[in-house]
KOLPA-966893 format. One record per residue: residue in one letter; x, y, z of N, C-alpha, C in turn. Coordinates in steps of 0.05 Angstrom, whole numbers, plus 5000, padded with zeros to 4 digits. Layout:
% residues N
aXYZXYZXYZ...
***
This chain:
% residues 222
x501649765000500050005000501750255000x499750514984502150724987501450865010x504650995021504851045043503351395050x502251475025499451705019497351665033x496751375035494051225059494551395082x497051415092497551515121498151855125x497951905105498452245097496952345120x498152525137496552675157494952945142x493152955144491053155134492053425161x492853675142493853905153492454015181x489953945178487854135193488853865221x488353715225489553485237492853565255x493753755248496553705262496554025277x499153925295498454125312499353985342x499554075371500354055399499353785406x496653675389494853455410495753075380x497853235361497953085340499852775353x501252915370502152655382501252375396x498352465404497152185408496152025375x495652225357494251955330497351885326x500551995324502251795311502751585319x502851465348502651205355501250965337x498151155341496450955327497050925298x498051075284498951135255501250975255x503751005275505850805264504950545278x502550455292501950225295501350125261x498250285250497850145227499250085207x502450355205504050245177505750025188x505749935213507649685211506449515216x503449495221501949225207501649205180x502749485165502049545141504349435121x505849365140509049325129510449605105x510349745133511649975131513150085152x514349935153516249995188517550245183x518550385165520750645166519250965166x515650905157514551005167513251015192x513150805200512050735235514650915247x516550865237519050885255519651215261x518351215236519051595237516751745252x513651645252511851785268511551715301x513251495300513451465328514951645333x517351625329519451805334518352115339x517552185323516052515310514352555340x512752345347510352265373513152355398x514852265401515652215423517752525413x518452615404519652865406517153035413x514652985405513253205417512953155448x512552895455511952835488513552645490x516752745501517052445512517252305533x514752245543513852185566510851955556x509752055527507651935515508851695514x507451425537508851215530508150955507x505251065497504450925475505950905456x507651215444510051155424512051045432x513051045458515250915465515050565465x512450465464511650145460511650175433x509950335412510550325381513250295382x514750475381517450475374519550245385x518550145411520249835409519749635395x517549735388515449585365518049595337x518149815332518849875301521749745313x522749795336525549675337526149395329x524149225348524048955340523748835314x521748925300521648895270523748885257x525548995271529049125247530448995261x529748855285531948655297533948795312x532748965319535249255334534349115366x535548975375533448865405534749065419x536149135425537149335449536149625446x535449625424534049905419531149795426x530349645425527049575424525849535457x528849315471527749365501528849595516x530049825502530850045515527650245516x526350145494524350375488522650185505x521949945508519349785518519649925548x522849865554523749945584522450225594x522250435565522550695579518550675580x517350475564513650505563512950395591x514750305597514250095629514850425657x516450415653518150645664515450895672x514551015643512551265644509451135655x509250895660506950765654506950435663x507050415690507550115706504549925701x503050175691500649995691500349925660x501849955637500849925609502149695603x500749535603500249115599501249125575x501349245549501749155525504649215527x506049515546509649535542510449215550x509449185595510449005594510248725581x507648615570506848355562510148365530x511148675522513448665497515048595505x514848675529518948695555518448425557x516648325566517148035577516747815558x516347855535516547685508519447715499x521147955498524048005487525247885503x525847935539526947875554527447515555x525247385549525247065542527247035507x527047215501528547125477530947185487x531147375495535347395510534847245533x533847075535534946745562534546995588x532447125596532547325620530447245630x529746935637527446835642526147035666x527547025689526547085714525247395714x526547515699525047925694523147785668x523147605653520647565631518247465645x519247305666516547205681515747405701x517047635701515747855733514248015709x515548145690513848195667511148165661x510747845657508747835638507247695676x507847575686505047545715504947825715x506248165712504048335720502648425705x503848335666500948345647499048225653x500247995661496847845663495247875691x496248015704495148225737493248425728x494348555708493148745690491048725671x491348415658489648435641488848085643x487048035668486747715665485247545648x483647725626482247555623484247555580x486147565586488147655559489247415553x488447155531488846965526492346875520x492647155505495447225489497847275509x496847435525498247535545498647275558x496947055574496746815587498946655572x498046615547500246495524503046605531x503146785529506446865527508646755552x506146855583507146685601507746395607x506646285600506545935600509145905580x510246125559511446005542515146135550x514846385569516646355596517046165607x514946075627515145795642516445505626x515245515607516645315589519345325585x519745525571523245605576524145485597x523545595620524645515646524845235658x523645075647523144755647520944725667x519144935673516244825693513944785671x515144535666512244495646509944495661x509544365681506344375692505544675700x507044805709505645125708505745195678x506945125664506645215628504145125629x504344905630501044675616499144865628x499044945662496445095675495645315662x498545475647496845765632496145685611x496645415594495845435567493145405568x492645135590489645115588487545375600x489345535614488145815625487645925602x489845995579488646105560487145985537x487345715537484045545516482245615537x481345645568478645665573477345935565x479746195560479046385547478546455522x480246265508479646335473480346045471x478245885468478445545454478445615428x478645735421479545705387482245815380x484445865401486646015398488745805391x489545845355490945585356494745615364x494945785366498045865387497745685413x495945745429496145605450496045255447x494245195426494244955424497044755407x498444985388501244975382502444835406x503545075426504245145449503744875464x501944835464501344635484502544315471x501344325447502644035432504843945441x507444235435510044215434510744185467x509044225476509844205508509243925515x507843745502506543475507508443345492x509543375462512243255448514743275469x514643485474517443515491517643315523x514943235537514943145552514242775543x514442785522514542465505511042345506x509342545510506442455512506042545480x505642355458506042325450503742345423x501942125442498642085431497542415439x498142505464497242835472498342995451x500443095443502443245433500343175404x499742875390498142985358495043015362x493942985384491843065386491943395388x493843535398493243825401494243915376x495743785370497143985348494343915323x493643645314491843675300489743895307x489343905332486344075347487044475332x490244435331491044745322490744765291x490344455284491244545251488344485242x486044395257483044385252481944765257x483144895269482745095270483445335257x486545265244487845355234488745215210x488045185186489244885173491845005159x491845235147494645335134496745505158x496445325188498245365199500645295201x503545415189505745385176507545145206x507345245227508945215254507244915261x505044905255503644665267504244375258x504344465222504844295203508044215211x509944375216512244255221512544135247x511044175268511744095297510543775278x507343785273506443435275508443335256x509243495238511843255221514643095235x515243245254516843245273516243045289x513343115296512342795310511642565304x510842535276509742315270512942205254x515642375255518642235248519342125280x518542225295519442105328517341875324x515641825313513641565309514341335296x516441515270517441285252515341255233x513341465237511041445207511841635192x513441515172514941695148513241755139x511641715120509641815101508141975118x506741955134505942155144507442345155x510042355160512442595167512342665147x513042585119513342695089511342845084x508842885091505942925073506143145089x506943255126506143405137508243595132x511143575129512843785115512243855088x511143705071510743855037508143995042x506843885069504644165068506044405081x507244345095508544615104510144675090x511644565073514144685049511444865028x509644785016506944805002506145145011x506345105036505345445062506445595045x509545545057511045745053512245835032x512045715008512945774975509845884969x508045834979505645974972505846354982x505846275011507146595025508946775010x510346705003513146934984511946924962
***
């Protein structure tokens, strides 16, 4: 899309313009337009920087570019202006699990989900801390916390599969992952976990059939 969609209309700008660029570099980097997200955040937070909505965009636009120390510097500073805004920390505590910082990922995301309990995604992210950490049965407790919130959420049921493979339950592990790909059927991640499982089975053909669907995904995607 052209990046004219997002053209700020003149009458529109002005002292109070800093709250729509958040929301604006939110939509161009769903828009896949990160260098414009990157710039109206920015633009947002030179007018207030204290507005911590741009400072979560903008770790936003960081992560996208793989800049991680720029991304939890900004998530750090949305946490910082704003202890109560669930979406900075539910970012901080998703990054922090990717740099192995289990213990600040899990204080993180238990006070997103303090914040926001009835947040399936948020629930998800925690269980998938805990996992990290090797407590699968507190993993397993949020995943099913978050199916009693959104039973049709096929991440969690991903999530959960791979947590039932990893623990060698086996018959559990293709019942969920099927349960994610009945919900989801051109789910790219699902298709490779059950291929994965049904090769720990020793059922080739059916390992073969579940990667050319997922090989199939992803030459379709590009």
């Amino acid at each position: 899309r052209s990046a004219t969609l997002y053209t700020v209309p003149p009458a529109t700008r002005g002292p109070t313009m800093f709250r729509c660029r958040p929301h604006l570099a939110g939509v161009q980097l769903l828009g896949d337009e990160p260098d414009f997200a990157l710039q109206n955040a920015r633009r947002a937070l030179n007018l207030n920087p204290q507005y911590f909505p741009a400072s979560n965009i903008l770790g936003l636009c960081y992560l996208d570019a793989q800049r991680l120390d720029d991304a939890e510097r900004y998530f750090r500073q949305a946490v910082l202006a704003s202890p109560t805004f669930a979406k900075a920390r539910h970012n901080l505590g998703n990054l922090l699990r990717e740099q192995k910082n289990l213990d600040e990922s899990e204080l993180h995301l238990r006070e997103a989900v303090r914040l926001q309990p009835e947040s399936a995604e948020t629930i998800n992210s925690l269980a998938l801390t805990l996992a990290a950490a090797k407590r699968d049965r507190d993993a397993e407790t949020c995943y099913r916390r978050a199916l009693e919130l959104q039973p049709n959420y096929p991440k969690a049921w991903l999530n959960l599969g791979n947590l039932f493979s990893e623990r060698d339950d086996l018959p559990a592990a293709e019942a969920t992952l099927r349960r994610a790909l009945t919900i989801k059927p051109d789910y790219f991640e699902a298709w490779m976990s059950l291929g994965l499982l049904e090769s720990r089975r020793r059922k080739t053909d059916d390992s073969i059939a579940c990667f050319r669907q997922a090989l199939r995904l992803k030459t379709d995607s590009e």
